[in-house]
C-alpha positions as CSV (number, residue, x, y, z in Angstrom):
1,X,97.0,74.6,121.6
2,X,98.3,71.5,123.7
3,X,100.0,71.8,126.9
4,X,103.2,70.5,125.6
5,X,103.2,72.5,122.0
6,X,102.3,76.1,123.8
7,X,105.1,75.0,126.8
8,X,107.7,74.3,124.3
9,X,106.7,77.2,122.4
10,X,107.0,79.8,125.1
11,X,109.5,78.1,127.6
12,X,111.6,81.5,127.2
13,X,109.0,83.4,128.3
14,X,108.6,81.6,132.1
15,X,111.2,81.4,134.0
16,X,112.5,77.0,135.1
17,X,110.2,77.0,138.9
18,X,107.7,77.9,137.1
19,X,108.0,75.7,134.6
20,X,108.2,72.9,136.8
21,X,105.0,74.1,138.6
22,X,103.3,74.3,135.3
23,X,104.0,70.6,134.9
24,X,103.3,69.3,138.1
25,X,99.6,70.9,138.1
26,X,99.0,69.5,134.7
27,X,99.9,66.1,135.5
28,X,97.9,66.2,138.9
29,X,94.2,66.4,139.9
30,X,94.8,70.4,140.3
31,X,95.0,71.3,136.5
32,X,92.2,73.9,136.5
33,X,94.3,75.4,139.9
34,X,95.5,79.3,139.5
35,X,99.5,80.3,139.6
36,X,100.9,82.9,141.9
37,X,103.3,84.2,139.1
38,X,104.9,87.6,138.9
39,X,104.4,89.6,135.7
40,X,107.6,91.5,134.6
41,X,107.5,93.4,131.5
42,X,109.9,95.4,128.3
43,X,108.5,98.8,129.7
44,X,107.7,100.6,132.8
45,X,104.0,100.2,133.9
46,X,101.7,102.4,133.0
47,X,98.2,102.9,132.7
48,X,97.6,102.3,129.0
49,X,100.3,99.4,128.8
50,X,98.1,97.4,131.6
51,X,94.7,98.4,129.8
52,X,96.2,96.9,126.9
53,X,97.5,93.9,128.3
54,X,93.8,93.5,129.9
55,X,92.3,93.8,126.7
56,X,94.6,90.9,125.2
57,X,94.1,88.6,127.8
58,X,90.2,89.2,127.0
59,X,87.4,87.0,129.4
60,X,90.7,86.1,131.8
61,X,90.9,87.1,134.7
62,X,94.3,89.0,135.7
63,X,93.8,90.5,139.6
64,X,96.7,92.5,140.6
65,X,97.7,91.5,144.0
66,X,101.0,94.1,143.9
67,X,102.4,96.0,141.4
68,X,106.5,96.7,141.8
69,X,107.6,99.4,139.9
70,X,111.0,99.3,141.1
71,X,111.0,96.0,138.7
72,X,108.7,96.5,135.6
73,X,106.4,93.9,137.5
74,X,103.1,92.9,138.5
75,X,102.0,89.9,140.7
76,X,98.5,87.8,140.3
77,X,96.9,84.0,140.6
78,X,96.1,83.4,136.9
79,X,94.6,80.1,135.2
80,X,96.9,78.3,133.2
81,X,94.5,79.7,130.1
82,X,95.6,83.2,131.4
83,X,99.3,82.1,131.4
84,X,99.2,80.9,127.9
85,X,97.6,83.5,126.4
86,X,100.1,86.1,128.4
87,X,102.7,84.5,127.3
88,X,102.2,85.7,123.6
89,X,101.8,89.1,124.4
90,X,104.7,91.0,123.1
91,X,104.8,93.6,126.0
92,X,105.4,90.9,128.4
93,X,109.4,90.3,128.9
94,X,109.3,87.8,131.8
95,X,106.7,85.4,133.7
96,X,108.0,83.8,137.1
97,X,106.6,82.0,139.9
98,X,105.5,83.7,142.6
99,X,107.2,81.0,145.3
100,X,107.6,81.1,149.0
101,X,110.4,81.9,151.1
102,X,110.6,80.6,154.8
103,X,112.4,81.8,158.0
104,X,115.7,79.8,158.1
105,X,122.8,86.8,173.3
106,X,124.9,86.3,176.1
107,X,127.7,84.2,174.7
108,X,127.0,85.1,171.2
109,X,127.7,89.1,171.0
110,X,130.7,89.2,173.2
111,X,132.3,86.2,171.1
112,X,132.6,88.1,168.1
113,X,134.5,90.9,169.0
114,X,131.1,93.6,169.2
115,X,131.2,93.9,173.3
116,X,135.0,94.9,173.6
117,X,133.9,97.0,170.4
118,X,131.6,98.7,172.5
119,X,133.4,99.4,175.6
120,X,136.5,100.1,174.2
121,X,134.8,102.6,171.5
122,X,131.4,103.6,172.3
123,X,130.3,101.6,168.9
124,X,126.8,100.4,169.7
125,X,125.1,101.0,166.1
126,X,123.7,104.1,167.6
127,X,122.6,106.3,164.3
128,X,122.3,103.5,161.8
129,X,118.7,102.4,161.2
130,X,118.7,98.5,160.5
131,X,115.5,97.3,159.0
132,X,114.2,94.2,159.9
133,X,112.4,91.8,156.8
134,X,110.8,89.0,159.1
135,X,107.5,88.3,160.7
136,X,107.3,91.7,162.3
137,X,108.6,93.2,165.8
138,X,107.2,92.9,169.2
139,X,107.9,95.7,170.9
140,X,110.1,94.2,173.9
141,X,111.4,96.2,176.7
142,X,115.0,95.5,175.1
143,X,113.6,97.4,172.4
144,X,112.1,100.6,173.4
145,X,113.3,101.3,176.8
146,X,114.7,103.4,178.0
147,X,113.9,104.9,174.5
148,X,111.8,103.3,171.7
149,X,114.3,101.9,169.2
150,X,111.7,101.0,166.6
151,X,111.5,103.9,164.7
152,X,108.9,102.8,161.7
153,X,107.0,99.6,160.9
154,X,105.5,98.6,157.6
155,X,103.3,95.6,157.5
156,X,102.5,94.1,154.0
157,X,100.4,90.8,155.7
158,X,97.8,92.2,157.4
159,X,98.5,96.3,156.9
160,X,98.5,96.8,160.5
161,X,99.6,100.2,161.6
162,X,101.7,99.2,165.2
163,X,104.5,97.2,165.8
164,X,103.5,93.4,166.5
165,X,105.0,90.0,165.6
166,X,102.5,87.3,165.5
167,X,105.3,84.4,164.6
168,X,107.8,85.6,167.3
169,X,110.4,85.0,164.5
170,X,111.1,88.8,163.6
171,X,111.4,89.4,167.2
172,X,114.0,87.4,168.2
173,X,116.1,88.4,164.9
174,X,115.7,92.0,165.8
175,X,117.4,91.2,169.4
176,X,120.1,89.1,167.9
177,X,121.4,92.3,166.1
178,X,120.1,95.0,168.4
179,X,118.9,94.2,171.8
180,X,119.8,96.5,174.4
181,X,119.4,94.0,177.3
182,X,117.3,96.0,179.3
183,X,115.5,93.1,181.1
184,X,118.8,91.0,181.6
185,X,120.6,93.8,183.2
186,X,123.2,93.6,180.0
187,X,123.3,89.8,179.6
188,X,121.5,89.1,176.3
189,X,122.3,91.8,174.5
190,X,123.3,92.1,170.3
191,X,126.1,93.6,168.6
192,X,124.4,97.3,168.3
193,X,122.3,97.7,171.3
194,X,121.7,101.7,170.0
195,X,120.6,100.9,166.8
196,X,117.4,101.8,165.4
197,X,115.1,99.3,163.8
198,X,112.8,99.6,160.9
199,X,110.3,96.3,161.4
200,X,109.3,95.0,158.4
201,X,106.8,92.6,158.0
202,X,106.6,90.4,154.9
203,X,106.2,86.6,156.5
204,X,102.8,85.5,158.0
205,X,102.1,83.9,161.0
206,X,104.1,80.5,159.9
207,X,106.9,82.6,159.0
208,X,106.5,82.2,154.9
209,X,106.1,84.7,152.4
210,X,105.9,84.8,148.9
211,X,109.1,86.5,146.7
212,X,106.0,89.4,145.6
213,X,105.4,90.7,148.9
214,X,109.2,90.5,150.2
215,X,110.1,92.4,146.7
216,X,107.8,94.9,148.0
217,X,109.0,95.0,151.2
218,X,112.7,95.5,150.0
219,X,111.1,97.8,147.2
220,X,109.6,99.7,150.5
221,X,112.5,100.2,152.3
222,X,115.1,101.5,149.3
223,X,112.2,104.4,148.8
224,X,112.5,104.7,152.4
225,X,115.8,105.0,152.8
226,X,116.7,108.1,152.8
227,X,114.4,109.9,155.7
228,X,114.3,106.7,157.9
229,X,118.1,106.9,157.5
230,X,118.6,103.7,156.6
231,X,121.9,102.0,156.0
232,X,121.5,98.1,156.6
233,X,118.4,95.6,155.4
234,X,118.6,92.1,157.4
235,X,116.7,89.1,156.0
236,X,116.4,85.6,157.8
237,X,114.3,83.7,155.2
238,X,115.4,81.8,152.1
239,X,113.8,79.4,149.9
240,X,115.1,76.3,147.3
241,X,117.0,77.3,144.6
242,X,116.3,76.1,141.3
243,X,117.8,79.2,138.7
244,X,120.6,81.1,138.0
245,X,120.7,84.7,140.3
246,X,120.0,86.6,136.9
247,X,116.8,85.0,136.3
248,X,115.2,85.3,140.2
249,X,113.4,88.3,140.6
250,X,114.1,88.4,144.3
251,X,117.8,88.1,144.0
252,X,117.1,90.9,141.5
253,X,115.7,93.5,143.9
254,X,118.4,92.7,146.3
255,X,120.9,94.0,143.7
256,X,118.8,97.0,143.0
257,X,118.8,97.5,147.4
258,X,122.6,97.3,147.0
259,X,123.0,99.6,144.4
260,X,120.7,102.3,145.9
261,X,123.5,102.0,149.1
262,X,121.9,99.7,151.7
263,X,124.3,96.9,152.8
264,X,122.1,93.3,152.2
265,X,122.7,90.7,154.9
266,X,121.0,87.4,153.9
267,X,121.2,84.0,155.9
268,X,123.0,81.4,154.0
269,X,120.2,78.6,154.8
270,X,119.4,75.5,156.5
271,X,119.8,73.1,154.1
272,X,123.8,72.0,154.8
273,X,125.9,70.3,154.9
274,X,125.8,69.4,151.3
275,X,127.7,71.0,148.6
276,X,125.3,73.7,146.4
277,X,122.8,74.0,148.9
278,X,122.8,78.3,149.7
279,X,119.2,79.4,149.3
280,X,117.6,82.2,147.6
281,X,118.0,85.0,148.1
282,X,121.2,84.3,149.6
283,X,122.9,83.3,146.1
284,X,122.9,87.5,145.5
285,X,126.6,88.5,144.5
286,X,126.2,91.5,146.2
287,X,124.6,90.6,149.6
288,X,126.7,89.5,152.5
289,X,125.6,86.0,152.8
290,X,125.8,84.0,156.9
291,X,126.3,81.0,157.5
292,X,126.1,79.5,161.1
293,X,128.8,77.9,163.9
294,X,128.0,76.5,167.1
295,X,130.1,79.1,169.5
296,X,130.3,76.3,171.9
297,X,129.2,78.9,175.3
298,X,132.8,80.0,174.9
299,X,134.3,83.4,174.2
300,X,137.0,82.6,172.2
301,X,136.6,82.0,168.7
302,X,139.4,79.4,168.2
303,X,136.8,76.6,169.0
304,X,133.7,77.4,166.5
305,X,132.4,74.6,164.7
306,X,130.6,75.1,161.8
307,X,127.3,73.7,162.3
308,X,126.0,70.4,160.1
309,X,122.9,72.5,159.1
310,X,124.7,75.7,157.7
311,X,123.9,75.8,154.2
312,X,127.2,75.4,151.4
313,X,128.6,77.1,148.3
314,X,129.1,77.5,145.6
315,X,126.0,79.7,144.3
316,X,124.4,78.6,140.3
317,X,126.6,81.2,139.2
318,X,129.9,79.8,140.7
319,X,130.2,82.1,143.3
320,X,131.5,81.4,146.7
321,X,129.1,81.3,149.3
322,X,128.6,82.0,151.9
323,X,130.7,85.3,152.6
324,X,131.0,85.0,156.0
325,X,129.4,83.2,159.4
326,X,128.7,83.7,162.5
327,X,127.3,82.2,165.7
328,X,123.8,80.5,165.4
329,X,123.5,77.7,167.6
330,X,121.1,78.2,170.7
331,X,121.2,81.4,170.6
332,X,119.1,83.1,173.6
333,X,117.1,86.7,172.3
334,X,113.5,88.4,172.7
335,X,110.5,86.4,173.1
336,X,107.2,87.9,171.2
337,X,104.5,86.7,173.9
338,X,101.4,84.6,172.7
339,X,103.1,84.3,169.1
340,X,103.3,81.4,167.6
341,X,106.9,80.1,168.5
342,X,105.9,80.8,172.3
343,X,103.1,79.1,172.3
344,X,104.5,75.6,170.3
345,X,107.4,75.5,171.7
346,X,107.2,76.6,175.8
347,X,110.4,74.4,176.1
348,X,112.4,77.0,174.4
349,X,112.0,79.8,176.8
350,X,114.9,81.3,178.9
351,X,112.7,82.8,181.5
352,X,109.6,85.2,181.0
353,X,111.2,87.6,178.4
354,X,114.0,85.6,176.4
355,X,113.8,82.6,174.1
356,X,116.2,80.2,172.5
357,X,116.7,79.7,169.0
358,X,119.2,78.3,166.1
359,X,120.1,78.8,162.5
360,X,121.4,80.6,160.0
361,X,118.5,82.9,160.6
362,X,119.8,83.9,163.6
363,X,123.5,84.2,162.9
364,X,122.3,86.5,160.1
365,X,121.4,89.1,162.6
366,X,124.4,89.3,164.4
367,X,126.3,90.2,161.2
368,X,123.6,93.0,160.5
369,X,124.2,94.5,164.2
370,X,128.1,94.1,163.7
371,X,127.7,96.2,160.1
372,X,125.9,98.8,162.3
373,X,129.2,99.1,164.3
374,X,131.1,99.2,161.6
375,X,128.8,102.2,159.7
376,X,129.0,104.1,163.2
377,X,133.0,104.1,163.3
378,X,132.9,105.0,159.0
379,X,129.8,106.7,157.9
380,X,130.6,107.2,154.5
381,X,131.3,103.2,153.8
382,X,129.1,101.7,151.0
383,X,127.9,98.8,151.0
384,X,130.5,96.9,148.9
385,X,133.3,98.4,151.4
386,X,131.5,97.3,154.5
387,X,131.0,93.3,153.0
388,X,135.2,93.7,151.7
389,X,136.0,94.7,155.3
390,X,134.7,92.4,157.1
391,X,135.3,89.8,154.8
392,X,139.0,90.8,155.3
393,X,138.8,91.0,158.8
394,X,137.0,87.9,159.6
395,X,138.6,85.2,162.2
396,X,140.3,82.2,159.9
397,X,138.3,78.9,161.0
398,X,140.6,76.5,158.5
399,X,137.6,75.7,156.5
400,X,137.1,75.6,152.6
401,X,135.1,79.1,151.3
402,X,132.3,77.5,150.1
403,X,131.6,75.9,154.0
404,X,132.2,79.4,155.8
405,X,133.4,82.1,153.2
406,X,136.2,84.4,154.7
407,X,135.8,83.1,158.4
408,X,133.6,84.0,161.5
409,X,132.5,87.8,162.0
410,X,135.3,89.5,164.4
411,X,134.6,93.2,165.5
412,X,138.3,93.4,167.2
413,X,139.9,95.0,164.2
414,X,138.3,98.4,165.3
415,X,140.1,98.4,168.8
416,X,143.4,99.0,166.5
417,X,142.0,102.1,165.3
């Protein structure tokens, strides 16, 4: 069958990125190149189901490189023979691209409200377990002294057992919501220096991942959840967008993280200042999506600038987006030594121990560590309750929703309990 007859025939079946890819490889020098695609079929997998689909797809090669249950899914590199002849299986409900995501506090944490929090309440996150989806965590002194914070690591790069961070991306996030300031004596510190951190690695060394592995790292952590205590999943990556929320399979497992009770907090992106620019997964309804201001080294929040990079709303759906933002410009946190940040960019340190970064990536972070707050004053909060709450309490910039949602994160509203 030709390329354009068996594509026009089964469009339904693949989801638009991967369409596109489809077409790109075809027209290029690459057409006998594999796909990374993710599988999702009508039922849940099981061992007859994928012995029959094996036998369909007959001398092609299928590999499974993860299976995700919590999603009716497989992922694999097929040939575009494979794909074709998968696509008119009947047990098959769904094929997608497998694409890649990429990674997107002395002034910082005090600006925001979480340092009066913390000495006017004793809220410091301490009980709620934050976990971490990123490059991995190095474990700094800010982290595990004068007790180890970092309570479980999961590694679905290289399947290490110990906590490490090759990138020096995952690092930095972790001390943006929940560095203690050990080394600092107090300076750089994030919004819940108590908190404990689940470090989950799902990007490689140059900080990308593919939606498969982060789907099992989110997949990881809701099975998790219960006896690592986990109440809050913070992700600083994102990726184009180029579908609606229903049909991305990522934006998909954050929903299902949601619903199992985990509060989502996704950065907005880096792709501003342009209208429709809020990158996957950040387009989730139900995540608490950050967008980024320049704080300006000042603790009041009446001169925050949104920055020019901060991705804008509205999501595919309509939505607005972002929910809320929060400060992301030069923003000084851990340092992973010899990772890769460290070592291409010397220029960025802030002595031996600390590092300087920006984004919406980082700004993400800081919401996560203020939600830990939040969870510590009001246990029982779900995770809609904790987004409506700070969305309500958030400090009024003067700016249109779909440039920085419901304001900038303010922790003050707990002093008035």
């Amino acid at each position: 069958m030709g390329e354009k007859m068996w594509m026009k025939q089964y469009a339904s079946k693949m989801n638009r990125p991967l369409r596109n890819r489809i077409r790109k490889t075809v027209h290029s020098s690459k057409g006998s190149a594999t796909l990374p695609v993710i599988i999702q079929f009508n039922h849940k997998l099981i061992q007859s189901r994928m012995q029959a689909l094996h036998k369909h797809l007959g001398s092609h090669v299928m590999s499974v490189k993860h299976r995700i249950p919590m999603l009716n899914a497989v992922s694999s590199h097929i040939s575009m023979k494979c794909l074709e002849r998968m696509c008119c299986w009947e047990g098959v409900h769904k094929i997608y691209l497998d694409d890649i995501k990429s990674m997107s506090l002395d002034i910082a944490t005090p600006s925001i409200g979480a340092t009066a929090v913390k000495r006017s309440r004793g809220l410091t996150g301490k009980g709620i377990n934050i976990a971490v989806l990123d490059t991995g965590v190095f474990p700094h002194p800010d982290l595990v002294r004068p007790v180890n914070r970092i309570v479980a690591f999961k590694d679905f790069i290289n399947h290490r057992k110990r906590p490490y961070d090759d990138n020096g991306h995952g690092t930095h996030i972790t001390g943006d919501a929940a560095g203690n300031g050990w080394l600092s004596k107090g300076k750089y510190r994030g919004p819940a220096p108590e908190a404990g951190i689940v470090g989950v690695k799902v990007l490689d060394i140059n900080g990308d991942g593919y939606d498969s592995t982060i789907i099992k790292g989110i997949e990881w952590c809701v099975a998790q959840r219960k006896c690592l205590k986990l109440r809050i999943l913070s992700m600083s990556f994102g990726g184009p967008v180029s579908t609606s929320c229903q049909d991305d399979l990522l934006c998909q497992a954050v929903e299902k993280a949601v619903k199992a009770g985990l509060t989502v907090v996704i950065a907005a992106g880096n792709s501003g200042p342009g209208r429709k620019t809020i990158e996957s997964p950040g387009i989730s309804p139900s995540a608490i999506t950050v967008g980024a201001v320049d704080d300006r080294r000042t603790l009041t929040q009446k001169d925050d600038r949104i920055t020019l990079y901060s991705s804008r709303g509205p999501a595919p759906c309509g939505k607005i987006k972002p929910d809320l933002v929060a400060p992301g410009e030069s923003v000084i946190s851990l340092r992973a030594p010899g990772s890769q940040l460290a070592r291409n960019f010397p220029y960025l340190r802030s002595g031996q121990q600390y590092f300087v970064l920006s984004g919406t990536s980082i700004s993400t972070p800081i919401v996560s560590g203020a939600a830990a707050q939040l969870l510590q004053s009001c246990p029982s909060l779900s995770p809609c309750q904790v987004k409506a709450r700070l969305k309500k309490n958030a400090f009024r910039l003067g700016l249109k929703p779909n440039t920085a949602g419901s304001g900038e994160i303010n922790m003050r509203f707990l002093l008035r309990k």
